[in-house]
VMD Tcl script that builds the backbone (N, CA, C; Angstrom):
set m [mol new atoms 351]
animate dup $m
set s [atomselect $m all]
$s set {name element resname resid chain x y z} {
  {N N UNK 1 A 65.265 96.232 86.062}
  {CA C UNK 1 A 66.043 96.537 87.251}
  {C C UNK 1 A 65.766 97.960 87.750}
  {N N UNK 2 A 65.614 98.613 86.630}
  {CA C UNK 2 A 65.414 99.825 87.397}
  {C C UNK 2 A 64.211 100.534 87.688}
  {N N UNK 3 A 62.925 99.459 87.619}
  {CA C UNK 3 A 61.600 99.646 88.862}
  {C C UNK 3 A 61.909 99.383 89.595}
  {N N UNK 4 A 63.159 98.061 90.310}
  {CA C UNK 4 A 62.825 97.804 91.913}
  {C C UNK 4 A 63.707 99.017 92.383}
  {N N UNK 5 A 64.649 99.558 91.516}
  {CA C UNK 5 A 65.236 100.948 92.571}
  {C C UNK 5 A 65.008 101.805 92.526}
  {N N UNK 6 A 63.538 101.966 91.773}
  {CA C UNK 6 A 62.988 103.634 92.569}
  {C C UNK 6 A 62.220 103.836 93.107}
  {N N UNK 7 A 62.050 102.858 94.267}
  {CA C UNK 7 A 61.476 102.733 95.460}
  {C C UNK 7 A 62.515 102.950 96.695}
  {N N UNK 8 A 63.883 102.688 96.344}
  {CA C UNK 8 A 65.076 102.544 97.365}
  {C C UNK 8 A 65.032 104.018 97.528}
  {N N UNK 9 A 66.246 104.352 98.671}
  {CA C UNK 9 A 66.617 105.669 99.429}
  {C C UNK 9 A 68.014 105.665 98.628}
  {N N UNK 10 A 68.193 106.946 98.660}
  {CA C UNK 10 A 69.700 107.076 98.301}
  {C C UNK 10 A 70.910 106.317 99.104}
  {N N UNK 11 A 70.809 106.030 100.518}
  {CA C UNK 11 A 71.632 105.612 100.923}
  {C C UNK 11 A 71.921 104.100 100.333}
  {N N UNK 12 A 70.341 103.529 100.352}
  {CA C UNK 12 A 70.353 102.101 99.833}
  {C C UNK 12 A 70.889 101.657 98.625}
  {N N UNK 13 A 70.597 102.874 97.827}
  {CA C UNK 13 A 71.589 102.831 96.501}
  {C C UNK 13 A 73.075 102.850 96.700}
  {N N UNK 14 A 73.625 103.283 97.690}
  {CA C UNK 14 A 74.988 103.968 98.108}
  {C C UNK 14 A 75.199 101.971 98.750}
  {N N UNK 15 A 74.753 101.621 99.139}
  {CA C UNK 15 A 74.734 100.127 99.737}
  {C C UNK 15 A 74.925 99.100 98.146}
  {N N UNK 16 A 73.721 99.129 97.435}
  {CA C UNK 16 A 73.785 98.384 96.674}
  {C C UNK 16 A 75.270 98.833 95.514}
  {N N UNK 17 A 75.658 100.104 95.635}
  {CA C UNK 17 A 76.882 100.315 94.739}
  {C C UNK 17 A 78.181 99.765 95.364}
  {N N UNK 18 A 78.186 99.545 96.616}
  {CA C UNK 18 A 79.179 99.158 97.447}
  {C C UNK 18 A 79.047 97.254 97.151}
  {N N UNK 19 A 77.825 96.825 97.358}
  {CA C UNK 19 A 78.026 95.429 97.372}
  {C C UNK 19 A 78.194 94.800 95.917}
  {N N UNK 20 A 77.485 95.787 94.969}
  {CA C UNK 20 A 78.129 95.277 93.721}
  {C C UNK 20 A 79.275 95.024 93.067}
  {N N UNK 21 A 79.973 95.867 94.044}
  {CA C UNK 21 A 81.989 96.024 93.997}
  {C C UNK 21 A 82.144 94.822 94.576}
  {N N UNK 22 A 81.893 94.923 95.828}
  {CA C UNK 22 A 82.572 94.058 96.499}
  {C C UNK 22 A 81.923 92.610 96.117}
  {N N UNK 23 A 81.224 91.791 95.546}
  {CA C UNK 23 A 80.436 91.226 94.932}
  {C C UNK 23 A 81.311 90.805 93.724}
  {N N UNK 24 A 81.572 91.683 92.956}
  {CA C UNK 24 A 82.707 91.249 91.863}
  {C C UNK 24 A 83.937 90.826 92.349}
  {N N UNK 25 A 84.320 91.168 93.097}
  {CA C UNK 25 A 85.772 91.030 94.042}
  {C C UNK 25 A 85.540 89.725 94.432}
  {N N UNK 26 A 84.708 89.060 94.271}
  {CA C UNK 26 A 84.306 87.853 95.751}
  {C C UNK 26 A 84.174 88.375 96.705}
  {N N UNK 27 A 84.330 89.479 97.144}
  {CA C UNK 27 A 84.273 89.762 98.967}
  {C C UNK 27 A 83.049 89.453 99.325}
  {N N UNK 28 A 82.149 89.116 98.738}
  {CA C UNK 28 A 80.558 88.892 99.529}
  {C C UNK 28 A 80.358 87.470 99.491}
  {N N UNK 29 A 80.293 87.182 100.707}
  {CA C UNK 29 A 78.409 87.892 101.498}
  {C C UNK 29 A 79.000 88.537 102.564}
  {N N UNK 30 A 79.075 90.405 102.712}
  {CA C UNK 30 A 79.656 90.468 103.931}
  {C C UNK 30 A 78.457 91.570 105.002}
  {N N UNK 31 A 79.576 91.540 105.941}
  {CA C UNK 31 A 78.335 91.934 107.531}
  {C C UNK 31 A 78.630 93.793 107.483}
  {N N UNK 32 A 77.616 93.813 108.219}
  {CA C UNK 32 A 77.171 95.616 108.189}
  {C C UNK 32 A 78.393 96.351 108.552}
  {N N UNK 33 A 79.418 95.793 109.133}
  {CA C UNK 33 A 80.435 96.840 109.554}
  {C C UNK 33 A 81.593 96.838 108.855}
  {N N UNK 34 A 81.779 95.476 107.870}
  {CA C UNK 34 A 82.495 95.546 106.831}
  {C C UNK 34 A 81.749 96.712 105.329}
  {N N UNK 35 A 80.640 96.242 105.521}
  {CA C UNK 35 A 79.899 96.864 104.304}
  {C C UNK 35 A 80.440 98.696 104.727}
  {N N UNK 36 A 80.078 99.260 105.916}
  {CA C UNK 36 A 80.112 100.476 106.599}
  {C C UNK 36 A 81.110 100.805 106.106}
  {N N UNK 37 A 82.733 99.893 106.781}
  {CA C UNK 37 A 83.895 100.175 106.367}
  {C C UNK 37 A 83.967 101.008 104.781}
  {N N UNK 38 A 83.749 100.045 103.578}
  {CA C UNK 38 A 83.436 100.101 102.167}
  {C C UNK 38 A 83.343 101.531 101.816}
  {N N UNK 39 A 81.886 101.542 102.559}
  {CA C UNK 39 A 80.913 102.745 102.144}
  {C C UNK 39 A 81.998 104.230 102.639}
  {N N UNK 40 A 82.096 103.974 103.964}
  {CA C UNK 40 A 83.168 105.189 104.506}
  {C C UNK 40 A 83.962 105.765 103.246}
  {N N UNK 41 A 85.060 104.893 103.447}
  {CA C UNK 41 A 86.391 104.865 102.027}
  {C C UNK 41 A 85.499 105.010 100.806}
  {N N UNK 42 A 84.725 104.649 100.476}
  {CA C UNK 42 A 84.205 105.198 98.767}
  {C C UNK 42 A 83.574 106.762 98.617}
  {N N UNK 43 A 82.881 107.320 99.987}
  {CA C UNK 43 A 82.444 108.328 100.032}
  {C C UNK 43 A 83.554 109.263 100.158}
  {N N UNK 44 A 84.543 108.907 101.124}
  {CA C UNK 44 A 85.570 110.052 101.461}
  {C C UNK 44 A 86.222 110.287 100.041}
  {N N UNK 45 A 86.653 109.126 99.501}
  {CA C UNK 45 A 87.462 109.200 98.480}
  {C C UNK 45 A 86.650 109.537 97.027}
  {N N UNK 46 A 85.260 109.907 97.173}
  {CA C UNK 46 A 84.963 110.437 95.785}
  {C C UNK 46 A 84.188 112.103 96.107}
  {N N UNK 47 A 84.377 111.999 97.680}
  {CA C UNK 47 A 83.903 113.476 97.729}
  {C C UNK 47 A 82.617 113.814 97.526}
  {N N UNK 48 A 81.427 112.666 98.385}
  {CA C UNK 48 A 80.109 112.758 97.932}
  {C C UNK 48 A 79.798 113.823 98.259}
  {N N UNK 49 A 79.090 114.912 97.894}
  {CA C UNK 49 A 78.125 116.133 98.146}
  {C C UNK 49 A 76.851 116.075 98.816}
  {N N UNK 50 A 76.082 114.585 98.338}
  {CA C UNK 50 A 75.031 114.515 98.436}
  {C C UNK 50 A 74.542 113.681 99.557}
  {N N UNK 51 A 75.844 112.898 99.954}
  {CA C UNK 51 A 75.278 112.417 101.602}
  {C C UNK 51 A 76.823 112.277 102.402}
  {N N UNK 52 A 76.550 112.856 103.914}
  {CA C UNK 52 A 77.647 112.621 104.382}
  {C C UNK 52 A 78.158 111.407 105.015}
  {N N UNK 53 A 78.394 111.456 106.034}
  {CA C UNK 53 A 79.175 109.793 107.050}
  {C C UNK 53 A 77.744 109.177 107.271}
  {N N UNK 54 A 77.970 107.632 106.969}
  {CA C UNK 54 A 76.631 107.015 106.806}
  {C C UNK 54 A 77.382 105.608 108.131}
  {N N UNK 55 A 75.985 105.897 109.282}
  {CA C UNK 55 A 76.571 105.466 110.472}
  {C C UNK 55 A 76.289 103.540 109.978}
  {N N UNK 56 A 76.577 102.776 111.204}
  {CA C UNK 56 A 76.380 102.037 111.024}
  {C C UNK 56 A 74.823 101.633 111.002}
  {N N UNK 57 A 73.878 101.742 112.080}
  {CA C UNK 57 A 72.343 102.242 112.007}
  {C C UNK 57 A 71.975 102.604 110.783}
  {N N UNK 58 A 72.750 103.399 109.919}
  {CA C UNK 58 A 71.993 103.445 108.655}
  {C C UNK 58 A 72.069 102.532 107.699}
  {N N UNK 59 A 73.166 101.876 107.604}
  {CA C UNK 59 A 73.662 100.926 106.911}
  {C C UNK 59 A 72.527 99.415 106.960}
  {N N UNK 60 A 72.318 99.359 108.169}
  {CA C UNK 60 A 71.615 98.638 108.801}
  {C C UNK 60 A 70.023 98.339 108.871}
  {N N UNK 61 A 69.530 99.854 108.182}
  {CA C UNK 61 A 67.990 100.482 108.215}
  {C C UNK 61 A 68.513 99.742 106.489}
  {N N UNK 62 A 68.706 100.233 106.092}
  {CA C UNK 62 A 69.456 100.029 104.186}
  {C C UNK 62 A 68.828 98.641 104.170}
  {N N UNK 63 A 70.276 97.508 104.328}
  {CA C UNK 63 A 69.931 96.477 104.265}
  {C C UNK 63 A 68.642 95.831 104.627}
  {N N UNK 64 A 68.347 95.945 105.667}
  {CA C UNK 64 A 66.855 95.533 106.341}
  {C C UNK 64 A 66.014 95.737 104.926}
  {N N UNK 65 A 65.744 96.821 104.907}
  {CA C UNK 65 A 64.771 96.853 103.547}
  {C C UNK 65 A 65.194 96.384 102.016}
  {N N UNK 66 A 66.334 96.298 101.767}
  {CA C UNK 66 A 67.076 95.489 100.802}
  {C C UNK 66 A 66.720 94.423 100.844}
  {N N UNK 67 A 66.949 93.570 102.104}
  {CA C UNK 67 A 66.675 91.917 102.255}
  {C C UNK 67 A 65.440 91.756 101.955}
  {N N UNK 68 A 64.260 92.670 102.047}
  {CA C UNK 68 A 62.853 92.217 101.886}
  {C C UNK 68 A 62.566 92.900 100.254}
  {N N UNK 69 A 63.410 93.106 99.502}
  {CA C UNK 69 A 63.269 92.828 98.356}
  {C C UNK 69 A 64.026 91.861 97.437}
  {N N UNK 70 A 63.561 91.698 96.331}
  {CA C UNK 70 A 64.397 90.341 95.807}
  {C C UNK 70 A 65.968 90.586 95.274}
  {N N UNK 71 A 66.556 91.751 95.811}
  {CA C UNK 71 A 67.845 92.313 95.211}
  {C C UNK 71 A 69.131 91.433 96.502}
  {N N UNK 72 A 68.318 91.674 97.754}
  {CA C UNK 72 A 69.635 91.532 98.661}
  {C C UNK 72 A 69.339 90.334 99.378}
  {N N UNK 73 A 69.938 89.258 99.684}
  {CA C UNK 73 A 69.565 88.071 100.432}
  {C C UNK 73 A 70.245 88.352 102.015}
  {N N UNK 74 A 69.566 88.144 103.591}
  {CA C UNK 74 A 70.871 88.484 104.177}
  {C C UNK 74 A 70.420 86.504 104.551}
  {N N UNK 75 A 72.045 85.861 105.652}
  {CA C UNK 75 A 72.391 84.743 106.077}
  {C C UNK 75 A 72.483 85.091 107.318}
  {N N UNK 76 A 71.713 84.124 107.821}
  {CA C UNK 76 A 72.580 84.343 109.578}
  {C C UNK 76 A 73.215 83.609 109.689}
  {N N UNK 77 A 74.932 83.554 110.667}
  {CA C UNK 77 A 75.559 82.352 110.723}
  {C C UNK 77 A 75.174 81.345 112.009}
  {N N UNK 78 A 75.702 80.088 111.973}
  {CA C UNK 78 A 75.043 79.139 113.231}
  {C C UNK 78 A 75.710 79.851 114.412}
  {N N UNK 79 A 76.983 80.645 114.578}
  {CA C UNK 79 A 77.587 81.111 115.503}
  {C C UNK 79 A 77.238 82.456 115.703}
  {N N UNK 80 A 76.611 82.318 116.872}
  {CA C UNK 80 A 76.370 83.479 117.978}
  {C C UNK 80 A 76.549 84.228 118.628}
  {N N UNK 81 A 77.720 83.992 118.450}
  {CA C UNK 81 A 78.747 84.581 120.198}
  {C C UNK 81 A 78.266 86.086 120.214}
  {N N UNK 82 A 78.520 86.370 121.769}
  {CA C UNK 82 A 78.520 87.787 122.118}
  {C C UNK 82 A 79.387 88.666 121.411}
  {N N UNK 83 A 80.294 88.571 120.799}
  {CA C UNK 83 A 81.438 89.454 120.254}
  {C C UNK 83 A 81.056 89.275 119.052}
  {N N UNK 84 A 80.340 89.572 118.334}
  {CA C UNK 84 A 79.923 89.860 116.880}
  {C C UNK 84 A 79.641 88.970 116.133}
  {N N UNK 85 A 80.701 87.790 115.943}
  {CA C UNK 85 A 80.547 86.481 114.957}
  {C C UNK 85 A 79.353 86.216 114.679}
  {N N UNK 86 A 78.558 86.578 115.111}
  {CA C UNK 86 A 77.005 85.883 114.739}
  {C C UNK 86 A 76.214 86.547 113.597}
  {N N UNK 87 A 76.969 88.089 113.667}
  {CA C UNK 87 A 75.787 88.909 112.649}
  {C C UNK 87 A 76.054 88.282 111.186}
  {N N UNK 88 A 74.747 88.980 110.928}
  {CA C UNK 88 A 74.013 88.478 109.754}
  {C C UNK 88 A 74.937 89.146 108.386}
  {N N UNK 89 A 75.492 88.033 106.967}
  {CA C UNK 89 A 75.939 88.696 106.122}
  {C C UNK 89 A 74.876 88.384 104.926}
  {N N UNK 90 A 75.240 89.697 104.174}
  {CA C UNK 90 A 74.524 90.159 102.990}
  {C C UNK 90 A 75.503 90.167 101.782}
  {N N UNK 91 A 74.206 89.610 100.375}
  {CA C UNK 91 A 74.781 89.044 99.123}
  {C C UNK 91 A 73.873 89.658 98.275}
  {N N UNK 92 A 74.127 89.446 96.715}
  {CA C UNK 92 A 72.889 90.267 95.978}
  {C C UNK 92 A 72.897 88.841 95.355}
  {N N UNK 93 A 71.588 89.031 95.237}
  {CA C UNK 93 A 70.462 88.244 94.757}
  {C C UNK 93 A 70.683 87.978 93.011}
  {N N UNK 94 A 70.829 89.543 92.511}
  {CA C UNK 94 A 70.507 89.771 91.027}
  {C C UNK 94 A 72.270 89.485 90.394}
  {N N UNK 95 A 71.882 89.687 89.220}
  {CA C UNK 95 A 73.366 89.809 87.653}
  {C C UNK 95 A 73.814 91.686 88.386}
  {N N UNK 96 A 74.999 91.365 88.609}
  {CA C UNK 96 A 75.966 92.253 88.362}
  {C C UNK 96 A 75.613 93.532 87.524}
  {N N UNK 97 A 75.834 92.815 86.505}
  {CA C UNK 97 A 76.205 93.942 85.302}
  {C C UNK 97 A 74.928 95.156 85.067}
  {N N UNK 98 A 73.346 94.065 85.017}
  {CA C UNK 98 A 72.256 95.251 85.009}
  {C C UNK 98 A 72.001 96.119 86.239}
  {N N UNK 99 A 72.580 95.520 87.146}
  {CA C UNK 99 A 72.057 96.370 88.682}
  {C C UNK 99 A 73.424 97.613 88.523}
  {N N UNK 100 A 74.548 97.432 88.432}
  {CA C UNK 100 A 75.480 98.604 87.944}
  {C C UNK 100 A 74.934 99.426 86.882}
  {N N UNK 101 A 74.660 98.831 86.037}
  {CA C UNK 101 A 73.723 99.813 84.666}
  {C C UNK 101 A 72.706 100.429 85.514}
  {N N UNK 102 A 72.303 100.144 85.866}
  {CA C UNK 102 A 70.664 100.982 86.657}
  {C C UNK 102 A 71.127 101.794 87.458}
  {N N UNK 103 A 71.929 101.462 88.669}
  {CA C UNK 103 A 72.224 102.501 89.594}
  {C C UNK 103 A 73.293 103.489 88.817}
  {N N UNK 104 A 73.559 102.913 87.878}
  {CA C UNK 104 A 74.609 104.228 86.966}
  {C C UNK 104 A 74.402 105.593 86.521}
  {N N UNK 105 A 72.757 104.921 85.803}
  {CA C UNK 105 A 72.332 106.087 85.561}
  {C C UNK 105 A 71.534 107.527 86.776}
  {N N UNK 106 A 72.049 107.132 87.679}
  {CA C UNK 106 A 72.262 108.211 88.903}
  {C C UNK 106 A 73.446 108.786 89.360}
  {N N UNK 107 A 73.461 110.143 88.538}
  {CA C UNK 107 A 74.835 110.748 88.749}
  {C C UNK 107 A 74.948 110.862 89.660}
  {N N UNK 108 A 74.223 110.687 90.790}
  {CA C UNK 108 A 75.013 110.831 92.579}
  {C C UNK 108 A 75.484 109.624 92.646}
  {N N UNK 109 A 75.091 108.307 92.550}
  {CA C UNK 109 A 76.312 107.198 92.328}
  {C C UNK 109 A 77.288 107.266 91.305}
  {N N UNK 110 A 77.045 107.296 90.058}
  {CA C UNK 110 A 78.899 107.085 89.055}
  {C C UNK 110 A 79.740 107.214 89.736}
  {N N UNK 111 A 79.759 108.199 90.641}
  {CA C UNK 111 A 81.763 108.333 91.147}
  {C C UNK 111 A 81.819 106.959 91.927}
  {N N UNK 112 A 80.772 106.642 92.849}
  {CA C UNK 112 A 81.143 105.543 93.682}
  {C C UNK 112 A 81.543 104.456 92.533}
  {N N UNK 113 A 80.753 104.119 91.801}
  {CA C UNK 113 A 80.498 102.961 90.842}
  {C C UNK 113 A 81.776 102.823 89.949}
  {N N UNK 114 A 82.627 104.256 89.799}
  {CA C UNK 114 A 83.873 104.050 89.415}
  {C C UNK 114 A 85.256 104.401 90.026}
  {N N UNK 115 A 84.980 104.224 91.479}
  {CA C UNK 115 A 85.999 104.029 92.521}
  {C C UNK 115 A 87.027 102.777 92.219}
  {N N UNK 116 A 87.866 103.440 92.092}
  {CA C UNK 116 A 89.086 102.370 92.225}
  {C C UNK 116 A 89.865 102.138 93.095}
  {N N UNK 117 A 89.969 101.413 93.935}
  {CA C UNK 117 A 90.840 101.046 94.895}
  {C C UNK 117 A 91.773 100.971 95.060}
}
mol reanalyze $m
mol bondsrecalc $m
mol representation Tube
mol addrep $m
């Protein structure tokens, strides 16, 4: 697990620590502005140093390259509509437990990785 993430960006790591939460929760497969939401609240609340407000565009650059590795799957739904319903949600691919072990051992993630809600 931890060759395919040291090719990722920090933010993407900051993505994959968010969906692994929410992933355990059941909350996944979810869409970029829920994921955004996540990411916001885990950063404010652990006081990242190392990256600040991560827009939605970035979130978005993240995933994109996530999906084209074998970690993140995204879905498009059959519904389209102009008002959002249509975007695409994202799931992880891999086991839980080793993808948390891997991104763990990056002390700029732990605090996220042990955010409690």
């Amino acid at each position: 697990m931890s060759e395919e993430l040291e090719s990722t960006s920090l933010v993407e790591r900051i993505v994959l620590c968010c969906l692994v939460d929410l992933a355990g929760d059941g909350e996944t497969p979810v869409n970029t502005a829920e994921l955004r939401e996540t990411i916001t609240e885990r950063l404010e609340a652990v006081g990242s140093q190392h990256v600040g407000r991560v827009a939605e565009a970035d979130v978005m650059r993240a995933l994109n390259g996530l999906s084209e590795q074998p970690m993140v799957t995204e879905e498009r739904p059959d519904d389209r509509s102009p008002v959002g319903k249509g975007r695409p949600v994202y799931d992880l691919t891999v086991d839980l437990d080793p993808l948390r072990e891997a991104l763990a051992d990056d002390d700029r993630l732990r605090p996220i990785l042990e955010y409690e809600s």
